[in-house]
C-alpha positions in Angstrom: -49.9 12.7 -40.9 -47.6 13.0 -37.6 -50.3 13.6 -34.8 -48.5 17.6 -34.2 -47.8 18.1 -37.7 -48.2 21.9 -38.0 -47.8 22.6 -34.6 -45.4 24.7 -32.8 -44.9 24.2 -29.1 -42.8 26.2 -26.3 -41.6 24.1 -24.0 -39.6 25.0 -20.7 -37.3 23.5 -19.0 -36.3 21.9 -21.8 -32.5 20.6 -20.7 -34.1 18.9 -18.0 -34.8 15.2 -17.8 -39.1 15.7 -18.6 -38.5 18.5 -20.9 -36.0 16.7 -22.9 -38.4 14.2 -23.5 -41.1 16.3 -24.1 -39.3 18.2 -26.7 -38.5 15.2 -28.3 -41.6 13.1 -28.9 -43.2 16.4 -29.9 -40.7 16.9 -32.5 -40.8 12.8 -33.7 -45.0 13.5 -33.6 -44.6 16.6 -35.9 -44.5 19.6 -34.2 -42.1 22.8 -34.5 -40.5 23.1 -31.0 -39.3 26.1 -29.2 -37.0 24.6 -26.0 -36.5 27.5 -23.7 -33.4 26.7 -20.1 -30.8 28.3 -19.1 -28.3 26.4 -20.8 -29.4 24.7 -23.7 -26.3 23.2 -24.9 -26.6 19.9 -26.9 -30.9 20.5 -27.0 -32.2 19.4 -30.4 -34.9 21.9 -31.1 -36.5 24.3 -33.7 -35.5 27.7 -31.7 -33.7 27.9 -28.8 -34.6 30.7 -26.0 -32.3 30.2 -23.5 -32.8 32.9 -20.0 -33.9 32.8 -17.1 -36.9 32.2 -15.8 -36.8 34.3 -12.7 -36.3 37.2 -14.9 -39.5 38.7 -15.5 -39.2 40.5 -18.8 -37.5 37.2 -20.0 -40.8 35.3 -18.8 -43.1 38.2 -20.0 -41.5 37.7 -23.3 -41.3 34.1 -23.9 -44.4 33.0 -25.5 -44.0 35.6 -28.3 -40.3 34.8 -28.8 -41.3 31.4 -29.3 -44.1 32.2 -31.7 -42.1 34.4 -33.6 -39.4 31.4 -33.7 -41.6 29.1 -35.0 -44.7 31.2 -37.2 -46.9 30.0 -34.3 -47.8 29.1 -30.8 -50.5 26.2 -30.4 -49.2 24.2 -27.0 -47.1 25.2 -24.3 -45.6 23.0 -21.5 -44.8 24.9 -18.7 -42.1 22.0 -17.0 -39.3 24.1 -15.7 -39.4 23.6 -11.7 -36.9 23.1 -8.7 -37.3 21.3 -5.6 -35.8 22.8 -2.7 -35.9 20.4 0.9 -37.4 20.8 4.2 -40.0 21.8 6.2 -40.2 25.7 6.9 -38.4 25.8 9.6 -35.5 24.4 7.6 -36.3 26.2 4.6 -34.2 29.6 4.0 -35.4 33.5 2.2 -33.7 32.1 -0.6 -36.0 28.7 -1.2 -39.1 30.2 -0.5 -38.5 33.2 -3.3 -36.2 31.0 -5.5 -39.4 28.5 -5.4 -42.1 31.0 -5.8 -40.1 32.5 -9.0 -39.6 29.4 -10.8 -42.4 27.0 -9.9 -45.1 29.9 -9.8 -44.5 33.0 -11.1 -42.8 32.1 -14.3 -45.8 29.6 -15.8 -48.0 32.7 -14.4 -46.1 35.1 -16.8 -45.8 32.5 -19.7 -49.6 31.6 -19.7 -50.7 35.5 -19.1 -48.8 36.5 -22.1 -49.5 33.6 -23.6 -53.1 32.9 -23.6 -54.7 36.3 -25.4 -51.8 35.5 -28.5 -53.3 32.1 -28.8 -57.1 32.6 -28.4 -56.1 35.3 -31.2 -55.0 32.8 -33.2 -57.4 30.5 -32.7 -56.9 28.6 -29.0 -54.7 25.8 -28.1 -53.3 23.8 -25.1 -51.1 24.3 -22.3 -49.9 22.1 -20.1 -48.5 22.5 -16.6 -46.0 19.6 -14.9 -47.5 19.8 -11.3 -46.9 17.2 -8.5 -48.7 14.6 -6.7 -46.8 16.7 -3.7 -49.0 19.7 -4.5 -51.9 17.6 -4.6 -51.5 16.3 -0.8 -48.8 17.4 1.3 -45.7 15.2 1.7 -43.0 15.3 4.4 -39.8 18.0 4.4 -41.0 19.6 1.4 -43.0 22.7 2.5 -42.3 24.9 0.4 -41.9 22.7 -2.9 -45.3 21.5 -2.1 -46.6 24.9 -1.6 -45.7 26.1 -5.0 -46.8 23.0 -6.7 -50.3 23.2 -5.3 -50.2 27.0 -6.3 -49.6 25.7 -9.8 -52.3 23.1 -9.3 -54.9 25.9 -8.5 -53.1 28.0 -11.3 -53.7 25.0 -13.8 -57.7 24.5 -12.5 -58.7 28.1 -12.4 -57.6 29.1 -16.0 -59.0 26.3 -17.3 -62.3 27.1 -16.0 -61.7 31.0 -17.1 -60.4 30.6 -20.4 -62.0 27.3 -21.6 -64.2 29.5 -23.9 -61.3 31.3 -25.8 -60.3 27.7 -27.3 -57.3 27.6 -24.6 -57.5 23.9 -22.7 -55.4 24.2 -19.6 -54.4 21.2 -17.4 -51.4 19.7 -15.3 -49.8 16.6 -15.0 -48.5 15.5 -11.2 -45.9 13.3 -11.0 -44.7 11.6 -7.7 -40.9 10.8 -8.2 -38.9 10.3 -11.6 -35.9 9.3 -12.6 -34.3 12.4 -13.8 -30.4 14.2 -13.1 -32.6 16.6 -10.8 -33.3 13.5 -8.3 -30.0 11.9 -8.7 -28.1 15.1 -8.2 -30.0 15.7 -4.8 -29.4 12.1 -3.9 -26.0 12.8 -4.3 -26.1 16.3 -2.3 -26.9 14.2 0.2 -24.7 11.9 0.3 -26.0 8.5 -1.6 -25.2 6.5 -4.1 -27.7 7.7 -6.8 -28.0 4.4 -8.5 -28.6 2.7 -5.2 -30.9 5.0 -4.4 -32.9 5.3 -7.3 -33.2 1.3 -7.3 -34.7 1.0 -3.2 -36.7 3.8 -4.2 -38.2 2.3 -7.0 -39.0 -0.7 -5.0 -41.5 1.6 -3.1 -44.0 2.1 -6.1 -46.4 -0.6 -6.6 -45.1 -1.0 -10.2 -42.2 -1.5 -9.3 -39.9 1.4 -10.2 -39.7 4.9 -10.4 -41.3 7.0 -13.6 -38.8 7.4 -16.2 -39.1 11.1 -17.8 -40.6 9.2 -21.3 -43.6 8.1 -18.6 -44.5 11.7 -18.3 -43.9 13.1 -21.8 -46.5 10.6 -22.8 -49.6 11.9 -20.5 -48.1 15.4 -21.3 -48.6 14.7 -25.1 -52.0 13.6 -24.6 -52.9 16.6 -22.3 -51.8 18.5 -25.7 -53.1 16.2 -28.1 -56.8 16.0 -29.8 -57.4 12.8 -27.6 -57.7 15.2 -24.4 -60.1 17.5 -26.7 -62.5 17.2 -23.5 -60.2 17.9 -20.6 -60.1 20.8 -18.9 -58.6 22.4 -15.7 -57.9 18.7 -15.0 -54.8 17.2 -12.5 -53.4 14.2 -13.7 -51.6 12.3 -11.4 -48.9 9.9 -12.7 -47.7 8.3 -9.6 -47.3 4.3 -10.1 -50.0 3.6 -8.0 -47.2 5.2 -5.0 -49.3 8.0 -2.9 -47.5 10.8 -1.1 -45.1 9.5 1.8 
């Protein structure tokens, strides 16, 4: 038997580089997948939910569309996130609530809707895609950073509260990856993305940047049986590369 067979799994974010590859290798392990973006064009799922996330009553909702979708809701993956540059005295009204909706608010919505439909049925998993940047602080990034730790706290404070209804909760911090996201900002600013991507890479002590397949995997595990013991736990997936 697949290792999700039975499952059904929301995932957010899903047109992006991570969530593509969550939804993915969740659907190849067995589980029913719920893929929820803006524009979901071309996204192989079981349901598609596309809004937006900085719509409340289309974050409010989400978890109950997607178990309606699917007959179920055992794991969620809150990945949907944007990165916005510089430090605060660079950073603009529209960052800092742009930020604070996406990267905070939304996964707060999801997983308070969310978690009283699941310990219903039963408990599950959910599993937040951090940053090693909300872990420590890193340069020009204030107010990404600031979010991410938010979520970090978010991610360690309802695993510790709802541990007992069944509900595992835990977050997975990348540093950089490879994803449109950091290419397209590359080229925002100018650089050859490829170019870019490659002297970056050479800055990891494994020698090159986290493909999104790199974080599916520890995001699957985090889900999985195997992590039946973790709990309100931040898992860094960095390369051995710390914040610079």
């Amino acid at each position: 038997m697949a290792e999700f067979e039975g499952k059904c799994a929301l995932v957010t974010g899903a047109a992006g580089g991570i969530g593509q590859a969550v939804a993915a290798q969740l659907r190849t392990a067995g589980a029913r997948v719920a893929a929820a973006d803006r524009d979901l064009s071309g996204i192989e799922a079981d349901a598609h939910l596309p809004g937006d996330l900085t719509e409340a009553a289309y974050a409010d909702t989400l978890a109950a569309a997607a178990r309606d979708a699917l007959g179920g809701l055992h794991i969620i993956v809150n990945n949907a996130g944007i990165a916005r540059r510089g430090p605060v005295t660079a950073s603009s009204d529209d960052d800092f609530a742009a930020s604070i909706a996406v990267n905070v608010e939304a996964p707060f919505r999801i997983c308070r809707a969310a978690i009283p439909l699941m310990a219903q049925a039963g408990g599950g998993a959910i599993v937040n895609v951090a940053s090693c940047w909300g872990v420590r602080p890193g340069p020009d990034h204030a107010v990404y950073c600031m979010t991410k730790a938010a979520l970090a706290s978010l991610t360690q404070c309802m695993g510790l509260d709802h541990a007992r209804d069944g509900i595992r909760v835990n977050a997975v911090c990348p540093n950089e990856v490879d994803t449109p996201m950091l290419r397209s900002g590359f080229e925002l600013r100018g650089f050859d993305a490829q170019s870019a991507v490659a002297e970056l890479g050479k800055t990891v002590p494994l020698g090159r940047l986290a493909e999104p397949g790199d974080i599916a995997d520890v995001v699957l595990f985090l889900a999985s049986e195997k992590a039946r013991y973790m709990c309100g736990a931040l898992v860094e997936v960095n390369g051995g590369k710390p914040v610079s």
